[in-house]
MIKE-251399 format. One line per 2 residues: their letters; for each residue x, y, z of N, C-alpha, C. Coordinates in nm, 4 decimals. Atoms other than C-alpha are relative to their C-alpha. Example, Ala and Ser with C-alpha at 12.3 -4.5 7.8 and 13.67 -1.06 7.14 Angstrom:
<nodes>
as> 0.0890/-0.1190/0.0000/1.2300/-0.4500/0.7800/0.0900/0.1200/0.0000  -0.0820/-0.1190/-0.0060/1.3670/-0.1060/0.7140/-0.0770/0.1090/0.0730
</nodes>
This chain:
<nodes>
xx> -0.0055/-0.1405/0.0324/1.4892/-0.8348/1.8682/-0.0962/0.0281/-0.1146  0.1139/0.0361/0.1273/1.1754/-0.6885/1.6580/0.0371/0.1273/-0.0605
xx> -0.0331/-0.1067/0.0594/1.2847/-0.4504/1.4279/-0.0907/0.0125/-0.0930  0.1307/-0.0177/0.1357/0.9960/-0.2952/1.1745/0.0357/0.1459/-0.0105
xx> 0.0119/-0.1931/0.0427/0.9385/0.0665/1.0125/-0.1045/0.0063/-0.0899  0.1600/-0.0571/0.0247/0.6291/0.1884/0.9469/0.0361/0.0509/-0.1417
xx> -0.0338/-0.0444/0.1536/0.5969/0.2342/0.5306/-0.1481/0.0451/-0.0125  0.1404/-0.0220/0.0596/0.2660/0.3907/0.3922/0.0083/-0.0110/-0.1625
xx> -0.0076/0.0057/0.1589/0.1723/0.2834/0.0494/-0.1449/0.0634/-0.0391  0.0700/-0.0421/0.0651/-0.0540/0.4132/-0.2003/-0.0404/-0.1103/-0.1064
xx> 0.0558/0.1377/0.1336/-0.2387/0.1077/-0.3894/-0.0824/0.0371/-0.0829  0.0791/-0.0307/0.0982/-0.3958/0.1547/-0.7069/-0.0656/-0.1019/-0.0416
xx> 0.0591/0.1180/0.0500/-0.6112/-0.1535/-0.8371/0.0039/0.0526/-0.1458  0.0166/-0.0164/0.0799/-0.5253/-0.1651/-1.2159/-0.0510/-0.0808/-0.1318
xx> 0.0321/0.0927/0.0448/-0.7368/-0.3259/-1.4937/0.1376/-0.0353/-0.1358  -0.0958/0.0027/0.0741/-0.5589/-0.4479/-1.7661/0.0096/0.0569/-0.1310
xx> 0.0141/-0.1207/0.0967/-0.6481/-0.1966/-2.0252/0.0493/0.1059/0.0483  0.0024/-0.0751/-0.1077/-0.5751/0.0551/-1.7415/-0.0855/0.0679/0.0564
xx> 0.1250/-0.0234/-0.0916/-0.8955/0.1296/-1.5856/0.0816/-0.0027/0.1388  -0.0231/0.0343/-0.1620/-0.8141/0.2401/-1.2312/-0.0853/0.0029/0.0675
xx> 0.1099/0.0215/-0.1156/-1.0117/0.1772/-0.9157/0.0476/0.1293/0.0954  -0.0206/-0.0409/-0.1118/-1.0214/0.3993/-0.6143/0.1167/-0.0343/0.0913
xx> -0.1339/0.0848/-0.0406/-0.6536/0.3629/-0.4360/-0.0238/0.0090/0.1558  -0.0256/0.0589/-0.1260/-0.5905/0.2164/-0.1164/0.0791/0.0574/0.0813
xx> -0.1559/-0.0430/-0.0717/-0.3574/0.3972/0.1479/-0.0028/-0.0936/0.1308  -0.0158/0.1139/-0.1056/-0.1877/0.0838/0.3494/0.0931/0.0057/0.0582
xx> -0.1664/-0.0118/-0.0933/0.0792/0.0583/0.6329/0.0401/-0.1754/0.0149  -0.0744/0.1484/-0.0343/0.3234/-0.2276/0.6537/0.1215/0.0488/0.0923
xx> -0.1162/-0.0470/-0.1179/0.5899/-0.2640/0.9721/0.1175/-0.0693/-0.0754  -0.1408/0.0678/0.0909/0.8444/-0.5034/0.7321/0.0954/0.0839/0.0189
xx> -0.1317/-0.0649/0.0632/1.1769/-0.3931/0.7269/0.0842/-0.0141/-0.1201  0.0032/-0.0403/0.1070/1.2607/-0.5229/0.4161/-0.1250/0.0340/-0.0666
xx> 0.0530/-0.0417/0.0994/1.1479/-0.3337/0.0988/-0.0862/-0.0656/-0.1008  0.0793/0.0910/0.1088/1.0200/-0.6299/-0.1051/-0.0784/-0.0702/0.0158
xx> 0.0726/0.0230/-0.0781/0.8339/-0.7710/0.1475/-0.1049/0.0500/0.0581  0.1073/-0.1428/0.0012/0.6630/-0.4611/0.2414/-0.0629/0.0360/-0.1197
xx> 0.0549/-0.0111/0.0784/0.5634/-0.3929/-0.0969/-0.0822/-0.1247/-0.0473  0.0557/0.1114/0.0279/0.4472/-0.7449/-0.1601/-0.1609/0.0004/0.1206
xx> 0.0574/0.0307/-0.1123/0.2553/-0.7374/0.1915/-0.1295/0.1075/-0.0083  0.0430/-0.0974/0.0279/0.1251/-0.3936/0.0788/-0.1447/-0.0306/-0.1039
xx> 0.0491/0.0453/0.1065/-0.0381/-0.5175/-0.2465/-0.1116/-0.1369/0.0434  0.0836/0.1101/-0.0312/-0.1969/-0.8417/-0.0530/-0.0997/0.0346/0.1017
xx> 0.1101/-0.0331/-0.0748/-0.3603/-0.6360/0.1870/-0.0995/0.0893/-0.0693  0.1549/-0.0773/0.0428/-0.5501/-0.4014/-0.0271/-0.0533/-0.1063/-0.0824
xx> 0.1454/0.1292/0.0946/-0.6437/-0.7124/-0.2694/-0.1301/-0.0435/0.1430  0.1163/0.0424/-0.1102/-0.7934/-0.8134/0.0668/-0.0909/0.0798/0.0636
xx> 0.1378/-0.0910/-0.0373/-1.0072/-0.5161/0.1234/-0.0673/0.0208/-0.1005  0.0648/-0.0122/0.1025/-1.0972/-0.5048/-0.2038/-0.0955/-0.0815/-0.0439
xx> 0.1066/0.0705/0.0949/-1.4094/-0.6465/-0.4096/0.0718/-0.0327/-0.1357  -0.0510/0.0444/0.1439/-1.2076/-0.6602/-0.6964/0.1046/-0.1210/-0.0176
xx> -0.0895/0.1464/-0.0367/-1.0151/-0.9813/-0.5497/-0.0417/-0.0991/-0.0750  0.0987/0.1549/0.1069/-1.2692/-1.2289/-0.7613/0.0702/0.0102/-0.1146
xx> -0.0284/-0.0238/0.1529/-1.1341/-1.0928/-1.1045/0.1527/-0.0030/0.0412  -0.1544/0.0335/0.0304/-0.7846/-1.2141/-1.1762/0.0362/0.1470/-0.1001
xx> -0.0396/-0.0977/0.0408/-0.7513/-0.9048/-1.4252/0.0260/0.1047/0.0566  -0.0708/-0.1154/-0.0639/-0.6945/-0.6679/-1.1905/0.1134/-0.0157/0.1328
xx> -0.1244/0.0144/-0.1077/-0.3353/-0.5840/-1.0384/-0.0118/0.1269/0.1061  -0.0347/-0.0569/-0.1084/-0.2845/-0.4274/-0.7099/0.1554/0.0918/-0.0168
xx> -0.1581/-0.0376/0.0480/0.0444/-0.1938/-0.7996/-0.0063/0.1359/0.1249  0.0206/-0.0474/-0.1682/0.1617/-0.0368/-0.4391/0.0940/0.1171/-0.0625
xx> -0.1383/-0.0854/0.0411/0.3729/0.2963/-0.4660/0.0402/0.0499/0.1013  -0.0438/-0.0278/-0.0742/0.5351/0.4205/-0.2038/0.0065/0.1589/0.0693
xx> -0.0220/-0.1126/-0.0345/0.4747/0.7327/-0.0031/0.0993/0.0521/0.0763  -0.0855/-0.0259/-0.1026/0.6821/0.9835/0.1441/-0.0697/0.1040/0.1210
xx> 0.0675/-0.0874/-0.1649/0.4609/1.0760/0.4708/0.0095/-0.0852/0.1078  -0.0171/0.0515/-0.1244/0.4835/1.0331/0.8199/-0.1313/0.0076/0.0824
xx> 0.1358/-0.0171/-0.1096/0.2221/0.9707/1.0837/0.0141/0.0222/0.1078  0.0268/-0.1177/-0.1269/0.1473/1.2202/1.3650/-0.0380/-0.1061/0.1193
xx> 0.1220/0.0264/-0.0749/0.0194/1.1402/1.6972/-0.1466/-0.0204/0.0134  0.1064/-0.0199/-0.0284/-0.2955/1.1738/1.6161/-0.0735/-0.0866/-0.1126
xx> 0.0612/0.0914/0.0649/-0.2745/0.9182/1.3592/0.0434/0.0483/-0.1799  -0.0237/-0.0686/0.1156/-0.2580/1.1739/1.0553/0.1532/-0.0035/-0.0949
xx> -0.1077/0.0376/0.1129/-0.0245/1.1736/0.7514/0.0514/0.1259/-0.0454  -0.0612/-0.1429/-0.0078/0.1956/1.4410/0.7339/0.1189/-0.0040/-0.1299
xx> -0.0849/0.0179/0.1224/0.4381/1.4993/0.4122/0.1677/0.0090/0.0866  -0.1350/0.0106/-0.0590/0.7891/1.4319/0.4993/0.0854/0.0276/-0.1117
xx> -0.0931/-0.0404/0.1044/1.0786/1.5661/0.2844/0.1292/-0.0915/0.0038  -0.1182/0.0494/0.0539/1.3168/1.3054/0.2914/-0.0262/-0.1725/-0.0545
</nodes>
């Protein structure tokens, strides 16, 4: 039985002064929460250039939108 739910995160790459980078919007199917956020955070390091430098953290936040048919990200109120 494959149970998942579609999460969209919002990744920020942060230095450690707080310099931010350009953020990431990533989908994970996880059903748990800590897993998904972990999974979240390892995929934008992996699109990122800023993966070489250990000073910068990946910090995922969690949106509340849904995705359309057509792919699009729609705001969801709950």
């Amino acid at each position: 039985m494959n149970i998942f739910k579609l999460r969209i995160w919002r990744v920020v790459p942060t230095n450690q002064i707080g310099v931010q980078a350009p953020a990431y919007l990533v989908e994970t199917t996880d059903y748990v929460f800590e897993k998904a956020e972990k999974k979240a955070s390892k995929i934008a390091r992996q699109q990122s250039g800023l993966k070489r430098f250990s000073e910068w953290k990946f910090i995922p936040t969690k949106l509340s939108v849904r995705k359309d048919d057509f792919g699009r990200y729609i705001p969801y109120h709950q």
